[in-house]
PyMOL commands that place a pseudoatom at each C-alpha (Angstrom):
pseudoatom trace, name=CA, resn=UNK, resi=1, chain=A, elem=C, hetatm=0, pos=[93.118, 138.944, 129.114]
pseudoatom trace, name=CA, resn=UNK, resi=2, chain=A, elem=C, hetatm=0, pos=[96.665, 138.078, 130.583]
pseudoatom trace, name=CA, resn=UNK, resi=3, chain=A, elem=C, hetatm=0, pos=[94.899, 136.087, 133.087]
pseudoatom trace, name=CA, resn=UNK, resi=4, chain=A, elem=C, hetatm=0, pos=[93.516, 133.460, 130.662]
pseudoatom trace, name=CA, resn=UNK, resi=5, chain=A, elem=C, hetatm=0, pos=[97.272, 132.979, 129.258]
pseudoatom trace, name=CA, resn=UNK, resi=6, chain=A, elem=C, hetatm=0, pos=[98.449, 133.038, 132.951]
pseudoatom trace, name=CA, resn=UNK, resi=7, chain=A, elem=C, hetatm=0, pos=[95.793, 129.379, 133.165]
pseudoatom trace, name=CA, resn=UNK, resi=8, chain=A, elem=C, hetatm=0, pos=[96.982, 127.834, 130.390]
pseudoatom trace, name=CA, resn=UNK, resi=9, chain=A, elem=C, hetatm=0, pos=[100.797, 128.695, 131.190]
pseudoatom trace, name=CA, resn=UNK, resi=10, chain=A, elem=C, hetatm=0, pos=[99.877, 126.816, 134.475]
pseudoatom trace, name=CA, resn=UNK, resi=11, chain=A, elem=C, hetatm=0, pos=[98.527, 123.905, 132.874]
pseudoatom trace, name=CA, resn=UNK, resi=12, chain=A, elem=C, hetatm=0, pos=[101.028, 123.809, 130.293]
pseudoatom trace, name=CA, resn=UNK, resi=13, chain=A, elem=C, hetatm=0, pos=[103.496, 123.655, 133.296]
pseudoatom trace, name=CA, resn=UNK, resi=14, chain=A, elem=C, hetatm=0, pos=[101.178, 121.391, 135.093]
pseudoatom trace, name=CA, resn=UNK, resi=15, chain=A, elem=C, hetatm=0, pos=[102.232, 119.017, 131.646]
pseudoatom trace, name=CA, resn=UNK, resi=16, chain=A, elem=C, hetatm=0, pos=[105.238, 119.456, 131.526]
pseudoatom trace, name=CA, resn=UNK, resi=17, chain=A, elem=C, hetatm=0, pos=[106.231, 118.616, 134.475]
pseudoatom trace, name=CA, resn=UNK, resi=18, chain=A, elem=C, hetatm=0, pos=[103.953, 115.560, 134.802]
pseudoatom trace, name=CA, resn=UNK, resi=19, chain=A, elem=C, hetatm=0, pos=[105.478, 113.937, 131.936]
pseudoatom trace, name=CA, resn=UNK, resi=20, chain=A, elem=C, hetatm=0, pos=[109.004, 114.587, 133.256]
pseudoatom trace, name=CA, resn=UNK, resi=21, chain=A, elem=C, hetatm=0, pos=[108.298, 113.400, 136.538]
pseudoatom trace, name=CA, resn=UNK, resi=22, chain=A, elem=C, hetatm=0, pos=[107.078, 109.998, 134.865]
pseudoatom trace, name=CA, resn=UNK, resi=23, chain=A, elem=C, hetatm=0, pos=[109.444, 109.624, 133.103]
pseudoatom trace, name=CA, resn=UNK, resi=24, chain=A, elem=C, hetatm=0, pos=[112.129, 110.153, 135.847]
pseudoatom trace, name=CA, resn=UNK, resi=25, chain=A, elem=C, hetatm=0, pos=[110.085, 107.602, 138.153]
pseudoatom trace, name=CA, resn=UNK, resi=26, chain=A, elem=C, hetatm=0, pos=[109.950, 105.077, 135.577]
pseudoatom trace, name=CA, resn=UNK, resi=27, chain=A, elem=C, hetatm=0, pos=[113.838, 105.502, 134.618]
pseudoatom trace, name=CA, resn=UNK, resi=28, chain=A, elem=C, hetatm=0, pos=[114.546, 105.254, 138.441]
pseudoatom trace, name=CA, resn=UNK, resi=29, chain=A, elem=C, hetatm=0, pos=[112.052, 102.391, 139.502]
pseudoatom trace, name=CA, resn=UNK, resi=30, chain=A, elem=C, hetatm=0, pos=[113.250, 99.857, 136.575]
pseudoatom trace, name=CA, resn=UNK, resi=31, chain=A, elem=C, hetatm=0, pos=[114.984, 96.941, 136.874]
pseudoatom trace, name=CA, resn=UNK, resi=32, chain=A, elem=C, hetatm=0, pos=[118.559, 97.233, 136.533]
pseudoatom trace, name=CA, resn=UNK, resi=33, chain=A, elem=C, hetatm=0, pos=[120.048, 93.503, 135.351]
pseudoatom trace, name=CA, resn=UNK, resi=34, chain=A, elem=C, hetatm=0, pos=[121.264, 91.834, 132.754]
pseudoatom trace, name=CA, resn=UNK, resi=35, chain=A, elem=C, hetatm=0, pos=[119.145, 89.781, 130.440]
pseudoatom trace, name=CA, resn=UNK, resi=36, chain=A, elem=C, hetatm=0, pos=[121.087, 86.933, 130.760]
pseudoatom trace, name=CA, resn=UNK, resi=37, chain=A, elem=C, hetatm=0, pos=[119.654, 82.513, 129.515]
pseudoatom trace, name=CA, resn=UNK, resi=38, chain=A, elem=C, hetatm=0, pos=[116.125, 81.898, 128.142]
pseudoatom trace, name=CA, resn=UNK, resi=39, chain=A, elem=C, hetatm=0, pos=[116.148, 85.880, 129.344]
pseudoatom trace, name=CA, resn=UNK, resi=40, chain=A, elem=C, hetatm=0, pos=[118.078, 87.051, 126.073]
pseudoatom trace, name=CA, resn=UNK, resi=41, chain=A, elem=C, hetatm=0, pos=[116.090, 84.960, 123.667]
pseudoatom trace, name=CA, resn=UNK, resi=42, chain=A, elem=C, hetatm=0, pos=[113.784, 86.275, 121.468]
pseudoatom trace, name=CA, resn=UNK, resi=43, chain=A, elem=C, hetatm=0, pos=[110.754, 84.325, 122.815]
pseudoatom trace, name=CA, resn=UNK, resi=44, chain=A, elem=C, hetatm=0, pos=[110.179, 83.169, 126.342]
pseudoatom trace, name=CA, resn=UNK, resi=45, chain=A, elem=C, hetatm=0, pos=[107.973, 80.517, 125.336]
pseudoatom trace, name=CA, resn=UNK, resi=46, chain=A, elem=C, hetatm=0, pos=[110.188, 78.032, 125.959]
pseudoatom trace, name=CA, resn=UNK, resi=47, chain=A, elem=C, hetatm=0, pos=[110.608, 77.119, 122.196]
pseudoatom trace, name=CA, resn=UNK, resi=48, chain=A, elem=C, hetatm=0, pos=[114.194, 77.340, 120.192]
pseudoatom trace, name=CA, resn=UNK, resi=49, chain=A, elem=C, hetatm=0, pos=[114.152, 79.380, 117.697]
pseudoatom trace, name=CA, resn=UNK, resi=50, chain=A, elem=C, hetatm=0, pos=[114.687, 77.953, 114.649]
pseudoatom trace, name=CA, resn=UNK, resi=51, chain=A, elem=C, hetatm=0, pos=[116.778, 80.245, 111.526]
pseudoatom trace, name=CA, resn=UNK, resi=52, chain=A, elem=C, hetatm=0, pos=[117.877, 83.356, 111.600]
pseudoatom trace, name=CA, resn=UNK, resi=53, chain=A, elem=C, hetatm=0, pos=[114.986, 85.944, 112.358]
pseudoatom trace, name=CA, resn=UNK, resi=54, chain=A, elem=C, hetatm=0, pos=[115.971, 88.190, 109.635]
pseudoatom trace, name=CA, resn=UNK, resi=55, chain=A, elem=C, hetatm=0, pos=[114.572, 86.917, 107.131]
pseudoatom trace, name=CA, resn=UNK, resi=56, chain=A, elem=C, hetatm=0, pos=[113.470, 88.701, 104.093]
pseudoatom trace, name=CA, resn=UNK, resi=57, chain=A, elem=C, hetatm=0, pos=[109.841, 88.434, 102.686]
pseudoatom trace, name=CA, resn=UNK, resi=58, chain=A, elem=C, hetatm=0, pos=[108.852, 89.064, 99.276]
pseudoatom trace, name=CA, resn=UNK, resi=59, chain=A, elem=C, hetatm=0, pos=[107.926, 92.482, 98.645]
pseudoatom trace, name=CA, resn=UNK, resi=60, chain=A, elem=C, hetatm=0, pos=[105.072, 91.560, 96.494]
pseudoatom trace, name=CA, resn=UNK, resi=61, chain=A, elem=C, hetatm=0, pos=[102.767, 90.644, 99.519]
pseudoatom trace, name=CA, resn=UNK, resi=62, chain=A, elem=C, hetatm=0, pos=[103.327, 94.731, 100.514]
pseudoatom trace, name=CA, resn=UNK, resi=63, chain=A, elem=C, hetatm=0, pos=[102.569, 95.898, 97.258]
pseudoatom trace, name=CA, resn=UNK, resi=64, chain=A, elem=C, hetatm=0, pos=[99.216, 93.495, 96.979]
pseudoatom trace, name=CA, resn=UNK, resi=65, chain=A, elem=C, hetatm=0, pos=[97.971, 94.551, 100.744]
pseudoatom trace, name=CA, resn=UNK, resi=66, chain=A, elem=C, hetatm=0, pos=[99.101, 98.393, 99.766]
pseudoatom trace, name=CA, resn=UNK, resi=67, chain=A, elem=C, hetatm=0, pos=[96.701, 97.704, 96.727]
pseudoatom trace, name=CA, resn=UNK, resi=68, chain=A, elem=C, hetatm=0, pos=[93.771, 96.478, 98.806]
pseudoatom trace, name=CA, resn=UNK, resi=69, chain=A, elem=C, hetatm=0, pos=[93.798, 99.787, 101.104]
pseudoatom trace, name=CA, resn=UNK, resi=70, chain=A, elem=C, hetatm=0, pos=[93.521, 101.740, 97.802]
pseudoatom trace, name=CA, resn=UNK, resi=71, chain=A, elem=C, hetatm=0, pos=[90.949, 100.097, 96.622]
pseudoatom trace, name=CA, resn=UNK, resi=72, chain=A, elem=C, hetatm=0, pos=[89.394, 99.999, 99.991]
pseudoatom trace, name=CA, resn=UNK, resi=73, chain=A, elem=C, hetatm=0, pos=[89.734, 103.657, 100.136]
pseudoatom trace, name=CA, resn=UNK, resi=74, chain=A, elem=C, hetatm=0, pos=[88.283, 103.941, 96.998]
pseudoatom trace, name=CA, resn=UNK, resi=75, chain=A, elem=C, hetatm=0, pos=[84.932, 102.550, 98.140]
pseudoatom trace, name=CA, resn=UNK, resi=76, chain=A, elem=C, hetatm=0, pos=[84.951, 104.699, 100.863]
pseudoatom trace, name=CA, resn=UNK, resi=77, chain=A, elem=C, hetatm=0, pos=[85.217, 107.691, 98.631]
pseudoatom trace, name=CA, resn=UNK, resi=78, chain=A, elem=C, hetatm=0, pos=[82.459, 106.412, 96.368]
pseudoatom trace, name=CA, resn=UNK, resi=79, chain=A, elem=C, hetatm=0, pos=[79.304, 105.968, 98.673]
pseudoatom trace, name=CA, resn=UNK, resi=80, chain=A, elem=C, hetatm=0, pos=[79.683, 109.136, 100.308]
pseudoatom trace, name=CA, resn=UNK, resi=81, chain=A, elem=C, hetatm=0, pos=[79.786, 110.607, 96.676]
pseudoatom trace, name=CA, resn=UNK, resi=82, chain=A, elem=C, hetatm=0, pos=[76.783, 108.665, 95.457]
pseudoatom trace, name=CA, resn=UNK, resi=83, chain=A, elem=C, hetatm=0, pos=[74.362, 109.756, 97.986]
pseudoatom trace, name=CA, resn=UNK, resi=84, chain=A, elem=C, hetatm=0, pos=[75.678, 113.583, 97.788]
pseudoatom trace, name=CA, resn=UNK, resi=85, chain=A, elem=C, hetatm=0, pos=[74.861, 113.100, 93.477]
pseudoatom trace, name=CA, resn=UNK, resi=86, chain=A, elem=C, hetatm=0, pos=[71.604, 114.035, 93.519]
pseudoatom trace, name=CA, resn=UNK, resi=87, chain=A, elem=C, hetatm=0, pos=[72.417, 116.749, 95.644]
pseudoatom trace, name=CA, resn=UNK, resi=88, chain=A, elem=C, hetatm=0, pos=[74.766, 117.925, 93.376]
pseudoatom trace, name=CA, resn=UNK, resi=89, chain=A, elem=C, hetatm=0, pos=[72.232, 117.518, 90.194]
pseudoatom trace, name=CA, resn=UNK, resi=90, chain=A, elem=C, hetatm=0, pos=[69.723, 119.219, 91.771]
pseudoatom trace, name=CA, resn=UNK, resi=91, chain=A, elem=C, hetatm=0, pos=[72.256, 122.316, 91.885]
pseudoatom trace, name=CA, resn=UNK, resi=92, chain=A, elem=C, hetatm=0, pos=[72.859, 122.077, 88.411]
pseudoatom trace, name=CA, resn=UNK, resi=93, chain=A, elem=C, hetatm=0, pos=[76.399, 120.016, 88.782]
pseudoatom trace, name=CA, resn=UNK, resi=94, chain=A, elem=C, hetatm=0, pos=[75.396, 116.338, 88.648]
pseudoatom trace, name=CA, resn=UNK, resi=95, chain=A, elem=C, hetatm=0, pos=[77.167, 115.742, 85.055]
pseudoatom trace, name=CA, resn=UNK, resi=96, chain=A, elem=C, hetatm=0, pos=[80.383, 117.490, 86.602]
pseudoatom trace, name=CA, resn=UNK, resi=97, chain=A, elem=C, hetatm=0, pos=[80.723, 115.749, 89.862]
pseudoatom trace, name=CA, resn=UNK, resi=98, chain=A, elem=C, hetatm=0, pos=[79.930, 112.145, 87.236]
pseudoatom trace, name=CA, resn=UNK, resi=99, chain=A, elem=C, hetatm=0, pos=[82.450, 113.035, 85.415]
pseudoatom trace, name=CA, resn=UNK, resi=100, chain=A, elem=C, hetatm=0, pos=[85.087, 114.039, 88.056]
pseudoatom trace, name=CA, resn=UNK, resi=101, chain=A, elem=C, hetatm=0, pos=[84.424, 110.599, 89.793]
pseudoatom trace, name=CA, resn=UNK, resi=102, chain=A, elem=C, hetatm=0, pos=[84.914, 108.061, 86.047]
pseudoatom trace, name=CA, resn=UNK, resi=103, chain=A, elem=C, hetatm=0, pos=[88.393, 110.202, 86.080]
pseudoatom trace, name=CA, resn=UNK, resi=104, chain=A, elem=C, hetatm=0, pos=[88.711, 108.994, 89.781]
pseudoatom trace, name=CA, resn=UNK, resi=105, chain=A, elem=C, hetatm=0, pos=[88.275, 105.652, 88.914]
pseudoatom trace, name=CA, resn=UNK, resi=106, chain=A, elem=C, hetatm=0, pos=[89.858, 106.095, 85.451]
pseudoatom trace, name=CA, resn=UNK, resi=107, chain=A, elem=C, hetatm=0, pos=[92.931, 107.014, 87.370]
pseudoatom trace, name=CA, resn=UNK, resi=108, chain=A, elem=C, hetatm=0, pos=[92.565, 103.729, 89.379]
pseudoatom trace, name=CA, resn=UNK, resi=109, chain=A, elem=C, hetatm=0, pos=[92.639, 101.535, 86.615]
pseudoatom trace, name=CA, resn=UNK, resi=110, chain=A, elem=C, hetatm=0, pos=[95.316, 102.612, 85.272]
pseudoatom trace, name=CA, resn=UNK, resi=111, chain=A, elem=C, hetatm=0, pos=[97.093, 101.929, 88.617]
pseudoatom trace, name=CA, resn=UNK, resi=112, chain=A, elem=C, hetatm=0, pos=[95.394, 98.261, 88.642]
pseudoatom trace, name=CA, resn=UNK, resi=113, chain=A, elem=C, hetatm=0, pos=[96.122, 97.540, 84.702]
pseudoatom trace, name=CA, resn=UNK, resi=114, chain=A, elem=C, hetatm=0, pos=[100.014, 98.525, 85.634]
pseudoatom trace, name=CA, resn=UNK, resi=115, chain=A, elem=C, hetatm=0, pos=[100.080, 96.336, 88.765]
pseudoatom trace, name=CA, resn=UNK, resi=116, chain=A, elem=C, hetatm=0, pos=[98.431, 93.764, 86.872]
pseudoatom trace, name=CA, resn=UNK, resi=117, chain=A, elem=C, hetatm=0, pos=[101.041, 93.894, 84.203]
pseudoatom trace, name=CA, resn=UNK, resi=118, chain=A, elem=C, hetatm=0, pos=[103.848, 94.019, 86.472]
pseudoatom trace, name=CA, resn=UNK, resi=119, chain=A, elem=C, hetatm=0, pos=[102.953, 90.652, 87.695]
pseudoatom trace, name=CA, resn=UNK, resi=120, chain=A, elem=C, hetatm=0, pos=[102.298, 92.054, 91.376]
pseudoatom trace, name=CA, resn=UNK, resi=121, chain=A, elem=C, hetatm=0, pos=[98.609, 90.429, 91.511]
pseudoatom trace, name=CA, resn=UNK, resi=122, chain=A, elem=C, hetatm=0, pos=[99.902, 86.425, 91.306]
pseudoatom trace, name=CA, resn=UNK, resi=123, chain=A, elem=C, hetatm=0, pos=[100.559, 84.888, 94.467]
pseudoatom trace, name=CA, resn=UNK, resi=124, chain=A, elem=C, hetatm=0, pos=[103.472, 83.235, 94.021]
for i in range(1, 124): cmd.bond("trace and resi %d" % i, "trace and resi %d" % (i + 1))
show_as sticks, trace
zoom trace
């Protein structure tokens, strides 16, 4: 028994000290000067940059691609639940599991009707 925890001590080691000596290479090998012309800039393309490059966007287009991944999600809860239905009514619990997913999507609505109402669907 105490020599399986002796093998993975050894490869845990093994790891460890892989991953330090990596790093330690890398730290030593790298190049050492100073960013200094077309070097510093944010592109090397070539191309001034034009403005500042801090520049805020409008939170709505978040909030409208956070929306689509719900509702993406959402379909990829449903089909796995439709073809496990009859399944579930031939155990006696198909009216349950259609009635747990219309709260599911209830509870979606809800969500959508508020986002609608909060203006966060127009593309402004």
């Amino acid at each position: 028994m105490q020599n399986n925890y002796a093998y993975i001590a050894l490869f845990a080691t093994i790891g460890v000290a892989f991953t330090v000596a990596t790093m330690w290479v890398s730290w030593v090998i790298r190049p050492t000067h100073k960013r200094t012309g077309s070097k510093a800039e944010p592109y090397e393309c070539g191309e001034l940059p034009i403005g500042n490059a801090w520049r805020q966007f409008k939170a709505g287009y978040y909030i409208f691609a956070l929306l689509f991944v719900v509702f993406d999600v959402e379909v990829a809860f449903i089909f796995p639940w439709a073809r496990v239905l009859r399944d579930m009514k031939s155990a006696g619990l198909g009216l349950f599991a259609f009635f747990e997913m219309m709260v599911f999507i209830a509870i979606l609505l809800v969500g959508l009707a508020y986002a609608w109402r909060k203006g966060v669907l127009k593309w402004d």
